[in-house]
C-alpha positions in Angstrom: 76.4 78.2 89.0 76.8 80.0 92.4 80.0 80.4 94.0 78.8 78.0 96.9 77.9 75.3 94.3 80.6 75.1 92.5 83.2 75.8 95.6 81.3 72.5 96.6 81.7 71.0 93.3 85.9 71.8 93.8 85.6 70.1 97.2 84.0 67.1 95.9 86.4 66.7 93.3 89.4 67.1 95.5 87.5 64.5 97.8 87.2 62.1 95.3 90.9 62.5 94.5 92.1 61.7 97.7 89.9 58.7 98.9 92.3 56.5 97.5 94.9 57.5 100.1 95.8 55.1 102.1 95.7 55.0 105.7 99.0 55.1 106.0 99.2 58.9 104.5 97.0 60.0 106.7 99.2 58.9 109.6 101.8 60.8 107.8 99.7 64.0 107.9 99.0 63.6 111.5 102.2 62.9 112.3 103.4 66.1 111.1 100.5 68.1 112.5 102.4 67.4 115.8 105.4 68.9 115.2 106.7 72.1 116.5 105.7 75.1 114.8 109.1 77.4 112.4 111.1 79.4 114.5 109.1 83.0 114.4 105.9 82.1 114.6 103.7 84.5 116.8 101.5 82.1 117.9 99.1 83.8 120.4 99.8 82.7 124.2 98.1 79.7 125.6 96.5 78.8 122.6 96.6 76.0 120.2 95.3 75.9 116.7 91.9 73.7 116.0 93.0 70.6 114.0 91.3 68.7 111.6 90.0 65.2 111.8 93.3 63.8 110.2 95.6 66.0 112.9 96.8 68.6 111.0 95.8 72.9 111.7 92.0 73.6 110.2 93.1 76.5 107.8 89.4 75.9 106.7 86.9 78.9 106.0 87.0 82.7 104.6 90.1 85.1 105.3 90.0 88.7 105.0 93.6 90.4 104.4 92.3 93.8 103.7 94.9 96.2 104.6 95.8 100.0 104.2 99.5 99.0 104.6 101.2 99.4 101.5 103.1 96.5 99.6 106.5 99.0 99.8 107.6 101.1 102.3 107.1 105.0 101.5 110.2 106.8 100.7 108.8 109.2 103.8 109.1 106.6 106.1 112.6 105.2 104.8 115.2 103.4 107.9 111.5 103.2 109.9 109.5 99.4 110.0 106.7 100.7 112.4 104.4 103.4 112.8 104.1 105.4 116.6 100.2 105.6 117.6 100.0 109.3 116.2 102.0 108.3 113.1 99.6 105.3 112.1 96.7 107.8 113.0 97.9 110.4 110.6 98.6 108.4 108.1 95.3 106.4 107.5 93.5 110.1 107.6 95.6 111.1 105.2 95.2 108.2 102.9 91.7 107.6 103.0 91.4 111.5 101.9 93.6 110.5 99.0 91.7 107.4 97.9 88.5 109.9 98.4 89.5 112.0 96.1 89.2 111.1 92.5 91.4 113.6 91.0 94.2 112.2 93.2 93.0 108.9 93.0 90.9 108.0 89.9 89.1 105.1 89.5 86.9 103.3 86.9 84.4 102.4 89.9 82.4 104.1 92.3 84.5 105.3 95.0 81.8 103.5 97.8 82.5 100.3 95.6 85.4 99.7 96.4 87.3 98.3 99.9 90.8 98.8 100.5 91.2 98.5 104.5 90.5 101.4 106.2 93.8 100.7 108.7 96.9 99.5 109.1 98.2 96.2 110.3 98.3 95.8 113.9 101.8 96.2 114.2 101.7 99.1 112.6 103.9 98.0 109.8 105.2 100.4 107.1 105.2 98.0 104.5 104.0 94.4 103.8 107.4 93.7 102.8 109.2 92.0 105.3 112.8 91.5 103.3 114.9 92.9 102.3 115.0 95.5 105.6 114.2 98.6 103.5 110.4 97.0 102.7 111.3 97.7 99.2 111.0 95.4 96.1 114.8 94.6 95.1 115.9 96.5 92.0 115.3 94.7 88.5 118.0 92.7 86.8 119.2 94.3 83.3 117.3 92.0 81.1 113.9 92.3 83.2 114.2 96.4 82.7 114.6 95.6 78.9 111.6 93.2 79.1 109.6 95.7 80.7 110.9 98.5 78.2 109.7 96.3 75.1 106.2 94.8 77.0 105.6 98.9 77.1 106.3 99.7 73.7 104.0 96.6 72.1 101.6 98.2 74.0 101.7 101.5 72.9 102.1 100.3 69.7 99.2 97.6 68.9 97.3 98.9 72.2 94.0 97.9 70.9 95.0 95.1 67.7 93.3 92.1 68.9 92.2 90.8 72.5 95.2 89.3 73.0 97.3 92.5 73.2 95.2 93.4 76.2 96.1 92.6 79.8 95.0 89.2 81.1 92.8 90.8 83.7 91.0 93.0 80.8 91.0 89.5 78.8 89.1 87.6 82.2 91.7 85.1 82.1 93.2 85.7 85.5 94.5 88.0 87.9 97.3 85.7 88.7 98.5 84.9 92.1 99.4 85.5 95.0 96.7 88.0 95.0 97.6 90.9 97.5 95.5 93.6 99.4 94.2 95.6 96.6 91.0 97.6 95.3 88.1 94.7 96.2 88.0 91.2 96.8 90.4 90.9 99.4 89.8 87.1 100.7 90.8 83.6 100.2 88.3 80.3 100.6 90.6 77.6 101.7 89.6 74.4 101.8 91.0 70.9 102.8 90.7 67.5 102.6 94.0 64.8 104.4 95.7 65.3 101.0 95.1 68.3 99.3 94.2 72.0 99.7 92.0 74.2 98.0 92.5 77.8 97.3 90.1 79.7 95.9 89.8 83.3 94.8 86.6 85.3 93.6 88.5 87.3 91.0 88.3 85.7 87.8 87.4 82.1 90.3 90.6 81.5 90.4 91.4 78.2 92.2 94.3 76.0 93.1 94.1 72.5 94.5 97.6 71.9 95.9 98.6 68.1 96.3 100.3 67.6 100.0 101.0 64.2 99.3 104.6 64.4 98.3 104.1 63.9 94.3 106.9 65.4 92.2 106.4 68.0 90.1 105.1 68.0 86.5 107.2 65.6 84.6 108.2 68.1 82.0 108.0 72.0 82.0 104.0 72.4 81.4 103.7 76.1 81.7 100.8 76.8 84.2 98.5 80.6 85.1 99.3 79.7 88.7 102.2 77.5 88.3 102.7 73.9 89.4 101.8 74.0 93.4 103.1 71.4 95.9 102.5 71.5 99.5 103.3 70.5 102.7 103.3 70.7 106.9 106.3 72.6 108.5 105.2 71.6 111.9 101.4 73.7 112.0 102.7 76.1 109.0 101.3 74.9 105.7 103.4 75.8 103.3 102.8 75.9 98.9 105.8 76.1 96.8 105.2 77.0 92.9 106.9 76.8 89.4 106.2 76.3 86.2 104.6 79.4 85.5 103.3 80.7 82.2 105.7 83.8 81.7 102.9 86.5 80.4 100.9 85.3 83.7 103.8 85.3 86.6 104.1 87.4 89.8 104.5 91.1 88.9 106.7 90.6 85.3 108.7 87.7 86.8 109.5 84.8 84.0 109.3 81.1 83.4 112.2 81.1 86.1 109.9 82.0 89.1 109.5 80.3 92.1 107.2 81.2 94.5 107.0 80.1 98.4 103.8 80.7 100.4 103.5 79.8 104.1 100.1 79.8 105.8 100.4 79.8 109.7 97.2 80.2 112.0 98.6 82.1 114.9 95.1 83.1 116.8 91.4 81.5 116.4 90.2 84.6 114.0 93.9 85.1 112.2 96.5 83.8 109.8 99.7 85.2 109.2 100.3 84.5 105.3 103.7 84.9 104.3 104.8 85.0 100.3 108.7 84.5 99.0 109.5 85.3 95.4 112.7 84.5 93.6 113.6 84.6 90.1 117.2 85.5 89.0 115.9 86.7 85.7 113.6 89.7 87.3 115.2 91.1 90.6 118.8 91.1 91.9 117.2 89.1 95.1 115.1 87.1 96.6 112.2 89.2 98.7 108.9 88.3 101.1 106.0 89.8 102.5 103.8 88.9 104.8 100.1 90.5 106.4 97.7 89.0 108.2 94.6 87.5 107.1 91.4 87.8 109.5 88.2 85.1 109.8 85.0 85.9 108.3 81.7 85.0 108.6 80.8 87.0 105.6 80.0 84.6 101.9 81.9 85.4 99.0 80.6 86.7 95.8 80.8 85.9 92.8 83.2 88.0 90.2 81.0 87.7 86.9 84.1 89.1 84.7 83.3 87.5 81.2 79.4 88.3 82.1 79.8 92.2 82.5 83.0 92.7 80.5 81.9 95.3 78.3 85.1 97.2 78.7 87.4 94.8 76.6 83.9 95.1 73.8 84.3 98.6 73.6 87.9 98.7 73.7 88.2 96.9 70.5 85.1 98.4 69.0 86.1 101.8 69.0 89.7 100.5 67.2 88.2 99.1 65.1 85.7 102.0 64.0 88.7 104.4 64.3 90.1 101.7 61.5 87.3 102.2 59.8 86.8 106.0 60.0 91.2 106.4 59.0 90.8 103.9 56.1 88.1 106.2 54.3 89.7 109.5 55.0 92.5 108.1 53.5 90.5 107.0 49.9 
Protein backbone atom coordinates (compact mmCIF):
# COMPACT_ATOMS: atom_id res chain seq x y z
CA UNK A 1 0.00 0.00 0.00
CA UNK A 2 1.27 3.61 -0.87
CA UNK A 3 1.56 6.24 1.49
CA UNK A 4 -1.42 8.20 -0.22
CA UNK A 5 -3.59 5.04 0.12
CA UNK A 6 -3.36 4.26 3.17
CA UNK A 7 -3.01 8.12 4.59
CA UNK A 8 -6.53 7.91 2.86
CA UNK A 9 -7.41 4.81 4.42
CA UNK A 10 -6.50 6.78 8.20
CA UNK A 11 -8.77 9.61 7.02
CA UNK A 12 -11.60 7.39 6.27
CA UNK A 13 -11.38 5.74 9.36
CA UNK A 14 -11.15 8.89 11.41
CA UNK A 15 -14.26 9.97 9.22
CA UNK A 16 -16.16 7.23 10.01
CA UNK A 17 -15.41 7.79 13.69
CA UNK A 18 -16.65 11.06 13.89
CA UNK A 19 -20.01 11.00 11.87
CA UNK A 20 -21.78 10.12 14.78
CA UNK A 21 -21.05 13.62 16.27
CA UNK A 22 -23.70 15.44 16.74
CA UNK A 23 -24.40 18.78 15.55
CA UNK A 24 -24.12 20.16 18.55
CA UNK A 25 -20.16 19.37 18.74
CA UNK A 26 -19.59 20.83 15.88
CA UNK A 27 -21.03 24.11 17.13
CA UNK A 28 -18.76 23.58 19.86
CA UNK A 29 -15.68 23.42 17.56
CA UNK A 30 -16.76 26.47 15.77
CA UNK A 31 -17.40 28.19 18.58
CA UNK A 32 -14.00 27.97 19.69
CA UNK A 33 -12.40 28.61 16.31
CA UNK A 34 -13.54 32.17 17.15
CA UNK A 35 -11.77 32.82 19.98
CA UNK A 36 -8.77 34.90 20.40
CA UNK A 37 -5.64 33.47 19.64
CA UNK A 38 -2.69 32.73 23.37
CA UNK A 39 -1.01 35.58 24.29
CA UNK A 40 2.44 35.31 22.05
CA UNK A 41 1.29 34.33 19.07
CA UNK A 42 3.12 35.99 16.05
CA UNK A 43 0.46 35.95 13.86
CA UNK A 44 1.55 37.69 10.58
CA UNK A 45 -0.12 41.29 10.16
CA UNK A 46 -3.48 41.63 8.50
CA UNK A 47 -3.90 38.17 8.02
CA UNK A 48 -6.26 35.56 9.21
CA UNK A 49 -5.83 31.85 9.15
CA UNK A 50 -8.13 29.69 6.42
CA UNK A 51 -10.69 27.77 8.50
CA UNK A 52 -12.28 24.67 7.88
CA UNK A 53 -15.79 24.00 6.97
CA UNK A 54 -16.73 23.35 10.78
CA UNK A 55 -14.90 26.95 11.89
CA UNK A 56 -11.92 25.98 13.29
CA UNK A 57 -7.86 26.92 11.57
CA UNK A 58 -7.18 24.35 8.47
CA UNK A 59 -3.84 22.90 9.88
CA UNK A 60 -4.42 20.54 6.88
CA UNK A 61 -1.52 19.48 4.39
CA UNK A 62 2.39 18.71 4.47
CA UNK A 63 4.81 20.79 6.81
CA UNK A 64 8.46 21.00 6.40
CA UNK A 65 10.41 21.86 9.77
CA UNK A 66 13.86 21.26 8.43
CA UNK A 67 16.25 23.30 10.28
CA UNK A 68 20.02 23.75 10.79
CA UNK A 69 19.26 25.31 14.21
CA UNK A 70 20.32 23.02 16.79
CA UNK A 71 17.91 21.46 19.59
CA UNK A 72 20.50 23.16 22.44
CA UNK A 73 22.28 26.15 22.41
CA UNK A 74 26.18 25.79 21.73
CA UNK A 75 28.28 26.40 24.67
CA UNK A 76 29.96 29.10 22.03
CA UNK A 77 27.04 31.00 21.88
CA UNK A 78 26.17 30.73 25.74
CA UNK A 79 23.97 34.29 27.40
CA UNK A 80 23.21 34.83 23.30
CA UNK A 81 19.38 33.79 21.90
CA UNK A 82 20.05 35.19 18.35
CA UNK A 83 22.47 35.24 15.74
CA UNK A 84 23.73 38.92 13.94
CA UNK A 85 23.51 38.51 9.95
CA UNK A 86 27.36 37.76 9.79
CA UNK A 87 27.01 35.39 12.75
CA UNK A 88 24.17 33.25 11.19
CA UNK A 89 26.21 33.47 7.92
CA UNK A 90 29.30 31.93 9.53
CA UNK A 91 27.87 29.56 11.17
CA UNK A 92 25.79 27.65 8.50
CA UNK A 93 29.25 27.66 6.37
CA UNK A 94 30.77 26.32 8.99
CA UNK A 95 28.27 23.61 9.69
CA UNK A 96 27.52 22.38 6.40
CA UNK A 97 31.51 21.82 6.01
CA UNK A 98 31.11 19.77 9.15
CA UNK A 99 28.22 17.60 8.10
CA UNK A 100 30.36 17.43 4.65
CA UNK A 101 32.91 15.86 6.08
CA UNK A 102 32.55 12.26 7.05
CA UNK A 103 35.45 11.95 9.30
CA UNK A 104 33.82 14.79 11.41
CA UNK A 105 30.58 13.68 10.74
CA UNK A 106 30.10 9.96 9.88
CA UNK A 107 27.21 8.60 8.60
CA UNK A 108 25.78 5.15 7.56
CA UNK A 109 24.16 7.00 4.44
CA UNK A 110 25.33 8.81 1.51
CA UNK A 111 26.14 12.24 2.46
CA UNK A 112 23.72 13.68 -0.78
CA UNK A 113 21.04 11.40 1.07
CA UNK A 114 20.45 12.98 3.61
CA UNK A 115 18.60 16.71 4.35
CA UNK A 116 19.17 18.56 7.43
CA UNK A 117 18.25 22.30 6.55
CA UNK A 118 20.79 24.10 5.05
CA UNK A 119 19.85 27.40 7.36
CA UNK A 120 18.82 28.70 10.33
CA UNK A 121 15.44 29.75 11.56
CA UNK A 122 14.36 33.04 10.51
CA UNK A 123 14.94 34.58 13.65
CA UNK A 124 18.10 33.48 13.79
CA UNK A 125 17.66 31.42 16.85
CA UNK A 126 20.57 29.75 18.67
CA UNK A 127 18.63 26.98 19.80
CA UNK A 128 15.14 25.43 19.26
CA UNK A 129 14.86 25.56 22.90
CA UNK A 130 12.90 28.20 23.95
CA UNK A 131 12.97 27.46 28.10
CA UNK A 132 14.61 27.49 30.22
CA UNK A 133 16.62 30.93 28.90
CA UNK A 134 19.96 29.11 28.49
CA UNK A 135 18.29 26.92 25.31
CA UNK A 136 19.65 24.03 27.19
CA UNK A 137 17.92 20.72 28.18
CA UNK A 138 17.60 20.93 32.22
CA UNK A 139 19.98 18.75 34.03
CA UNK A 140 18.86 15.01 34.74
CA UNK A 141 17.38 14.03 38.05
CA UNK A 142 19.63 11.42 40.15
CA UNK A 143 17.56 8.39 39.35
CA UNK A 144 17.27 9.19 35.43
CA UNK A 145 21.48 9.45 35.37
CA UNK A 146 21.33 5.90 37.11
CA UNK A 147 18.75 4.75 34.50
CA UNK A 148 20.83 5.97 31.80
CA UNK A 149 24.13 4.45 33.48
CA UNK A 150 22.39 0.89 33.59
CA UNK A 151 20.38 1.21 29.97
CA UNK A 152 24.28 1.70 28.85
CA UNK A 153 25.74 -1.12 30.47
CA UNK A 154 22.87 -3.80 29.19
CA UNK A 155 23.89 -2.62 26.10
CA UNK A 156 27.36 -3.13 26.20
CA UNK A 157 26.82 -6.15 27.77
CA UNK A 158 24.10 -8.20 25.62
CA UNK A 159 24.60 -5.59 22.62
CA UNK A 160 23.63 -8.08 20.00
CA UNK A 161 21.56 -11.16 22.38
CA UNK A 162 18.28 -11.04 20.68
CA UNK A 163 16.27 -8.21 18.64
CA UNK A 164 14.90 -6.98 21.56
CA UNK A 165 18.20 -5.62 23.01
CA UNK A 166 18.40 -3.37 19.95
CA UNK A 167 17.02 0.10 19.80
CA UNK A 168 13.41 0.51 18.72
CA UNK A 169 14.42 2.38 15.67
CA UNK A 170 16.91 -0.59 14.59
CA UNK A 171 13.83 -2.94 15.62
CA UNK A 172 11.26 -0.72 13.04
CA UNK A 173 9.00 -0.27 15.74
CA UNK A 174 9.11 3.51 16.08
CA UNK A 175 11.02 6.47 16.22
CA UNK A 176 8.77 7.82 18.88
CA UNK A 177 7.46 11.30 19.05
CA UNK A 178 7.61 14.35 18.87
CA UNK A 179 9.89 13.80 16.03
CA UNK A 180 12.40 16.86 15.67
CA UNK A 181 14.62 18.37 12.81
CA UNK A 182 16.98 15.59 12.20
CA UNK A 183 18.94 13.55 9.45
CA UNK A 184 15.74 13.01 6.76
CA UNK A 185 12.18 13.01 6.95
CA UNK A 186 11.63 16.25 8.35
CA UNK A 187 7.62 16.72 7.81
CA UNK A 188 4.36 16.09 9.27
CA UNK A 189 0.85 15.13 7.19
CA UNK A 190 -1.81 16.55 9.38
CA UNK A 191 -5.04 15.85 8.81
CA UNK A 192 -8.58 16.79 10.20
CA UNK A 193 -11.97 15.99 10.32
CA UNK A 194 -14.71 18.37 13.24
CA UNK A 195 -13.44 15.80 15.85
CA UNK A 196 -10.30 14.46 15.46
CA UNK A 197 -6.77 15.11 14.04
CA UNK A 198 -4.45 13.09 12.27
CA UNK A 199 -0.73 13.17 12.55
CA UNK A 200 1.23 11.30 10.52
CA UNK A 201 4.95 10.66 10.11
CA UNK A 202 6.88 8.73 7.29
CA UNK A 203 9.41 7.28 9.69
CA UNK A 204 8.40 3.93 10.69
CA UNK A 205 4.33 5.50 9.43
CA UNK A 206 3.96 6.58 12.51
CA UNK A 207 0.41 7.99 13.09
CA UNK A 208 -1.71 9.52 15.83
CA UNK A 209 -5.35 10.27 15.52
CA UNK A 210 -5.99 12.65 18.49
CA UNK A 211 -9.77 12.78 19.73
CA UNK A 212 -10.79 16.75 20.25
CA UNK A 213 -13.96 15.89 21.43
CA UNK A 214 -13.30 16.19 25.16
CA UNK A 215 -13.15 12.18 26.04
CA UNK A 216 -11.12 11.41 29.16
CA UNK A 217 -8.25 9.68 29.05
CA UNK A 218 -7.67 5.88 28.95
CA UNK A 219 -9.57 4.51 31.85
CA UNK A 220 -6.65 2.72 33.31
CA UNK A 221 -2.79 3.20 32.66
CA UNK A 222 -2.62 1.45 29.12
CA UNK A 223 0.96 2.06 28.26
CA UNK A 224 1.08 3.55 24.70
CA UNK A 225 4.52 4.17 21.78
CA UNK A 226 3.03 7.65 21.46
CA UNK A 227 1.12 7.99 24.60
CA UNK A 228 -2.58 8.65 25.16
CA UNK A 229 -3.17 12.03 22.99
CA UNK A 230 -6.08 14.43 23.73
CA UNK A 231 -6.74 17.62 22.02
CA UNK A 232 -8.22 20.73 21.86
CA UNK A 233 -8.70 24.65 20.42
CA UNK A 234 -6.95 27.39 22.56
CA UNK A 235 -8.53 30.05 20.54
CA UNK A 236 -6.80 29.15 16.67
CA UNK A 237 -3.78 27.19 18.58
CA UNK A 238 -4.49 23.46 18.47
CA UNK A 239 -3.07 22.08 21.11
CA UNK A 240 -2.24 17.81 21.94
CA UNK A 241 -1.54 16.86 25.38
CA UNK A 242 -0.02 13.19 25.97
CA UNK A 243 0.56 10.47 28.73
CA UNK A 244 0.61 7.19 29.16
CA UNK A 245 3.67 6.39 27.46
CA UNK A 246 5.45 3.10 27.22
CA UNK A 247 8.69 3.83 29.26
CA UNK A 248 11.37 2.16 26.73
CA UNK A 249 9.50 4.29 23.91
CA UNK A 250 9.19 8.05 25.65
CA UNK A 251 10.69 11.42 24.67
CA UNK A 252 14.58 11.24 24.92
CA UNK A 253 14.83 8.49 28.19
CA UNK A 254 11.78 10.22 29.92
CA UNK A 255 9.51 7.48 31.98
CA UNK A 256 6.01 6.27 32.37
CA UNK A 257 5.68 9.77 34.29
CA UNK A 258 5.95 11.92 31.05
CA UNK A 259 3.74 14.29 29.86
CA UNK A 260 4.07 15.90 26.90
CA UNK A 261 2.22 19.31 25.59
CA UNK A 262 2.26 20.19 21.80
CA UNK A 263 0.74 23.40 20.41
CA UNK A 264 0.21 23.84 16.69
CA UNK A 265 -0.40 27.58 15.78
CA UNK A 266 -0.67 28.75 11.91
CA UNK A 267 0.81 32.21 12.09
CA UNK A 268 1.19 32.88 8.06
CA UNK A 269 -0.49 31.08 4.87
CA UNK A 270 2.89 28.85 4.21
CA UNK A 271 3.93 28.53 8.17
CA UNK A 272 3.19 26.89 11.56
CA UNK A 273 4.93 27.69 14.61
CA UNK A 274 4.95 24.09 16.50
CA UNK A 275 5.69 24.37 20.02
CA UNK A 276 6.59 21.09 22.31
CA UNK A 277 6.55 21.10 26.45
CA UNK A 278 8.05 18.12 28.20
CA UNK A 279 7.76 17.36 31.91
CA UNK A 280 8.53 14.44 33.84
CA UNK A 281 9.87 14.75 37.53
CA UNK A 282 11.47 11.46 37.15
CA UNK A 283 13.99 12.62 34.20
CA UNK A 284 14.91 16.36 34.45
CA UNK A 285 14.96 18.83 37.36
CA UNK A 286 12.34 20.98 35.13
CA UNK A 287 9.99 21.35 32.87
CA UNK A 288 11.50 22.66 29.30
CA UNK A 289 9.90 23.69 25.51
CA UNK A 290 11.01 24.24 22.14
CA UNK A 291 9.57 25.49 19.40
CA UNK A 292 10.62 25.93 15.29
CA UNK A 293 8.68 26.62 12.58
CA UNK A 294 7.19 24.34 10.19
CA UNK A 295 6.84 25.53 6.43
CA UNK A 296 3.92 24.32 3.63
CA UNK A 297 4.83 22.00 1.02
CA UNK A 298 3.64 21.00 -2.10
CA UNK A 299 6.07 18.26 -2.20
CA UNK A 300 4.33 14.21 -1.49
CA UNK A 301 5.72 12.25 1.13
CA UNK A 302 7.45 8.95 0.82
CA UNK A 303 7.19 6.15 2.07
CA UNK A 304 9.90 4.87 4.89
CA UNK A 305 10.02 1.03 3.92
CA UNK A 306 11.99 0.19 7.36
CA UNK A 307 11.01 -3.59 7.86
CA UNK A 308 11.33 -3.95 3.91
CA UNK A 309 15.19 -2.86 3.66
CA UNK A 310 16.17 -3.60 7.28
CA UNK A 311 19.01 -5.60 6.61
CA UNK A 312 21.10 -3.97 9.23
CA UNK A 313 19.26 -5.47 12.38
CA UNK A 314 19.74 -9.16 9.99
CA UNK A 315 23.30 -8.75 9.94
CA UNK A 316 23.61 -7.44 13.31
CA UNK A 317 22.36 -10.57 14.81
CA UNK A 318 23.92 -12.77 12.19
CA UNK A 319 27.34 -11.99 12.80
CA UNK A 320 26.59 -12.58 16.92
CA UNK A 321 25.51 -15.32 16.28
CA UNK A 322 28.33 -16.74 13.93
CA UNK A 323 30.90 -15.07 16.43
CA UNK A 324 28.76 -17.59 18.92
CA UNK A 325 29.39 -20.07 16.84
CA UNK A 326 33.08 -19.47 15.82
CA UNK A 327 33.92 -18.91 20.20
CA UNK A 328 31.93 -22.14 21.05
CA UNK A 329 34.36 -24.37 18.84
CA UNK A 330 37.58 -22.70 19.76
CA UNK A 331 36.61 -23.38 23.02
CA UNK A 332 36.01 -27.49 22.45
Amino acid sequence: MTVRERVGSIRLVAVAAVAAMTVASVLVSSAAGGQSLPEGADIQPGWTPPRTAWGVPDLQGVWDYRTMTPLQRPREFAGKTFLTDEEAAAYQVRTLAEQADYDRAPSVHAKWWLDYGTELTADKRTSLIIDPPDGRIPSLTPAARRRSAATAERRRAHAADAAEYRSLTERCLTFGTPRLPGAYNNNYLILQTPGYVVIHSEMIHDTRVVPLDGRPSLASPIPQWHGDARGWWDGDTLVVESINYVPKGAFRGATARLRLVERFTRVGPDTIHYEITADDPATWTSSWAMMFPMAKTEQPMFEYACHEGNYGLENILGNARAEDRASAATDK
